[in-house]
C-alpha positions in Angstrom: 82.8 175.2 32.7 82.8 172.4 30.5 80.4 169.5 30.7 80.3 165.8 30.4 76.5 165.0 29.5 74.9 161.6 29.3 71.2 160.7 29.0 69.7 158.4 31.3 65.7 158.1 30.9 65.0 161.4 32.3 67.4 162.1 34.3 70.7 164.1 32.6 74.1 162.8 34.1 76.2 165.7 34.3 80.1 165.8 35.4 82.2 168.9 35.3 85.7 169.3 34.8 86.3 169.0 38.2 84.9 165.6 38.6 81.8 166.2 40.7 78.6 164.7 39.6 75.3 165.5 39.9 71.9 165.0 38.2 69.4 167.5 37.1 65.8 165.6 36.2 65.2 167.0 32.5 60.8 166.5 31.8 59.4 165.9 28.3 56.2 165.4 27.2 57.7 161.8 26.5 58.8 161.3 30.3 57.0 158.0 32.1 54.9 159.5 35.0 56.1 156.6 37.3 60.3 157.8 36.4 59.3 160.9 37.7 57.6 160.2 40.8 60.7 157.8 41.8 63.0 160.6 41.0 61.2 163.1 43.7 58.1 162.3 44.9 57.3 166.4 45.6 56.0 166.4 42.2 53.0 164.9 43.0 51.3 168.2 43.3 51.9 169.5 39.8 49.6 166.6 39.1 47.3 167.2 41.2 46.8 170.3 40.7 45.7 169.7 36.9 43.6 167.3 38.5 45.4 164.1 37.7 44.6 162.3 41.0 45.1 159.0 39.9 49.3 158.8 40.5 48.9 155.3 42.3 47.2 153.8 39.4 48.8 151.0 37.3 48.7 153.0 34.0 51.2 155.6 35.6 53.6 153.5 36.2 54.0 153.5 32.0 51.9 156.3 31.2 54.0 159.5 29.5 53.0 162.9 30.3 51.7 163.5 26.8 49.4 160.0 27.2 47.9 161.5 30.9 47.3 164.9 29.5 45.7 164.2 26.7 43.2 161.6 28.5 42.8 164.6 31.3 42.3 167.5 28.8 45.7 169.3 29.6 48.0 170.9 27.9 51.6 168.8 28.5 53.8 171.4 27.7 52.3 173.6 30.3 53.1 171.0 32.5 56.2 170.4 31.3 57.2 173.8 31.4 56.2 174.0 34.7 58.4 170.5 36.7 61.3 172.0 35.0 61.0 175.1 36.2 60.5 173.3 39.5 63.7 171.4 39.1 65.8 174.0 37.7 64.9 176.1 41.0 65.7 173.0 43.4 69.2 172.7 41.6 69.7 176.6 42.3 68.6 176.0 45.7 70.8 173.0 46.5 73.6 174.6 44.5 73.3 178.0 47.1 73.0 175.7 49.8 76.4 174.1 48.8 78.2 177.9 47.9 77.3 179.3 51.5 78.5 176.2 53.0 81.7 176.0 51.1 82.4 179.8 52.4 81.8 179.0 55.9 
């Protein structure tokens, strides 16, 4: 399948040859925690679990993930690793969701 791709912030714009769009949220170390968080608020965990508690606070809202992990002590590419993973399986997920209800 071939692939139209644009950059948009964080987010990667992607049309097929068919024409149907979609977007599938791409993390870097370089991605603003507050992009993120208004792209799917789910991700709030991953966060907290490193112990980054502070989500709400003004710096967020410009903060990368590099910036927050290096103030916190974590590794970002562990994290990054980890919200891609987390968006790559909610694209499967959505994408099986669509296949079984094309087939019905």
């Amino acid at each position: 399948m071939e692939l139209w791709v644009r950059e948009f912030f964080s987010l990667t714009h992607i049309i097929d040859i068919t024409g149907k769009e979609g977007y599938i949220m791409v993390v870097t170390k370089d991605t603003i925690i507050n992009d993120l968080l208004e792209e799917d608020m789910d991700v709030a965990p991953f966060f907290f679990d490193i112990g980054m508690y502070c989500l709400g606070c003004g710096a967020s809202m410009f903060e990368t993930i590099e910036e927050a992990c290096m103030v916190h002590g974590t590794d970002p590419e562990d994290l990054v690793d980890d919200l891609n993973d987390y968006f790559r399986k909610k694209e499967e997920e959505k994408k099986g969701l669509a296949d079984a209800a094309a087939e019905t």
